[in-house]
N, C-alpha and C positions, 0 to 999 in steps of 0.2 A: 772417579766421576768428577767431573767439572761442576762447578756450583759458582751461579751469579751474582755479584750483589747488584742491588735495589739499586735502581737511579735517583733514589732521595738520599740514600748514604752517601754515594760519591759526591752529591752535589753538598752536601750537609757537611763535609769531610773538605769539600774545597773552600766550602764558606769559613769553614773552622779556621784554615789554615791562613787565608787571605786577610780575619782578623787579626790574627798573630803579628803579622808585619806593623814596625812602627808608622804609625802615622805622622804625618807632616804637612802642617799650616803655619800660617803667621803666627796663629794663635799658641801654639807648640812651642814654637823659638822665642815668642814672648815670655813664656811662664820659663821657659830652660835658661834667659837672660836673669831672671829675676830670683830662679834659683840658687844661680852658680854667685850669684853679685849681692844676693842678698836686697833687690832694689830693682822695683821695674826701670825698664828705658826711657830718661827722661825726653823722647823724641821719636816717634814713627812714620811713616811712609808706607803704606799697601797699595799694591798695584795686582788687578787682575786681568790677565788678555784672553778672550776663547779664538776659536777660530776666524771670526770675520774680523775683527778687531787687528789678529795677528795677522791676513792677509792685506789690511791697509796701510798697517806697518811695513810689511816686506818692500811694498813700494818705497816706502819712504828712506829704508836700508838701502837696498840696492846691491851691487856683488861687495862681497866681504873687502875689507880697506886690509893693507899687509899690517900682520898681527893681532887681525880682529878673531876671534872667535868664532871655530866651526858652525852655524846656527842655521845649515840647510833643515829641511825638513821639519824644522817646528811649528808645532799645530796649535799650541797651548803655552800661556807663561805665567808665572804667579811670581813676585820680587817683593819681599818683605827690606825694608830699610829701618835700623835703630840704633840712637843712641846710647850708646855703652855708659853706665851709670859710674860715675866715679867713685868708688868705695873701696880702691885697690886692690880693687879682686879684678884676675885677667880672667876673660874668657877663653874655654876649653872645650870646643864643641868636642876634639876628639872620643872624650868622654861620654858624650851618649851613649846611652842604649840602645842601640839599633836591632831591629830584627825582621827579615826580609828583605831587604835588601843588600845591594855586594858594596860593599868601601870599596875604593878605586882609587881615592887618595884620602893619607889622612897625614898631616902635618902640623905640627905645631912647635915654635917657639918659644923666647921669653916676650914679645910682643902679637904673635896673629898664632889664630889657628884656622886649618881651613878640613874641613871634609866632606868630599864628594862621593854621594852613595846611585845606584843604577838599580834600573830594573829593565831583564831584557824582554823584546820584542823581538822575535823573530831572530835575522841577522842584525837587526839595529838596536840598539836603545830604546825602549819606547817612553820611560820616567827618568828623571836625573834630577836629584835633589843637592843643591850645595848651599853651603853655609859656611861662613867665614866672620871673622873679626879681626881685628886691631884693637888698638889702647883704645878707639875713637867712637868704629861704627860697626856694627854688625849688619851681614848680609845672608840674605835666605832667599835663594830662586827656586822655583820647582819648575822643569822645563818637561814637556811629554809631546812626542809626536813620531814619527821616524827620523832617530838623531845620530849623527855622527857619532863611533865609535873613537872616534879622535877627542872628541867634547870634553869630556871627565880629565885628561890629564891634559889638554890647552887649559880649562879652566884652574886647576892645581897652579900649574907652572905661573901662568898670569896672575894670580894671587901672588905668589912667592914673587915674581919678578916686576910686577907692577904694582904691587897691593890694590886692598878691596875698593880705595877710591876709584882709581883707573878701569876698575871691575865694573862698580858701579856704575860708572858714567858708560860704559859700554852695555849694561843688559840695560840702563834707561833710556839709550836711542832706540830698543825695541819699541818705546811706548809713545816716541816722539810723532808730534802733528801728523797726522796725515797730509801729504802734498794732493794740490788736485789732482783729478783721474784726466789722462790726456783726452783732449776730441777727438771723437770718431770722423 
């Protein structure tokens, strides 16, 4: 004989499970800078986009430049910026603890580390959280919407081949002026 379970277990059971996954905010990579370093970041930078916000931006992008980052489909964008505390401690994100999400790239040197973690929607991406350092700055984007499955390792590569400055300054033209709306 077949026996059902209750539609409050399963939902109580998804609830469970969906806490489990690490969570990730600015707030997060603050307190993990201050861990690993022994010293909060003497310098911050938060930036929140939702959806109207990110479609006035798209205007202002326009089609991707050669070497720019996959960033069709993004709905949403969150970029934490901070200064890395001088106490001779290197930052290691790879070392987190993550749970719920999938690493995609995780790398780290004697100067940066970077690791990009995903969460899937569908056939696309629908969360992607990265986080990187150098001696310098540390960066934390959390991007969610329908995303290139490309994204997670352009972003990698472009760390290792650009570093987080070059990084930076490209997820901060997401945030750049809005250009006027053409006349109708």
């Amino acid at each position: 004989m077949m026996r059902t379970v209750p539609l409050f277990a399963v939902l109580a059971l998804a609830a469970l499970s969906a806490a489990c996954a690490t969570t990730f905010s600015p707030e997060v990579i603050r307190a993990e800078i201050a861990r690993q370093t022994g010293a909060d970041p003497p310098s911050v930078f938060e930036l929140n986009l939702g959806r109207v916000t990110m479609a006035l931006a798209r205007q202002v992008i326009g089609p991707n430049a050669e070497g720019a980052l996959p960033l069709a489909g993004l709905a949403r964008f969150e970029l934490a910026l901070y200064g890395v505390p001088s106490t001779g401690q290197t930052l290691d994100f790879t070392r987190m603890v993550v749970r719920g999400w999938e690493p995609t790239v995780r790398a780290k040197d004697e100067t940066r580390s970077t690791l990009v973690l995903v969460r899937q929607s569908g056939d696309s991406i629908g969360d992607l959280v990265l986080v990187a350092a150098d001696e310098k700055q540390a960066i934390y984007a959390r991007l969610a919407g329908r995303l290139s499955r490309e994204l997670p390792a352009a972003l990698g590569e472009a760390v290792a081949k650009r570093g987080t400055e070059s990084v930076k300054q490209e997820l901060m033209s997401l945030a750049a002026e809005p250009a006027p709306l053409p006349e109708l």
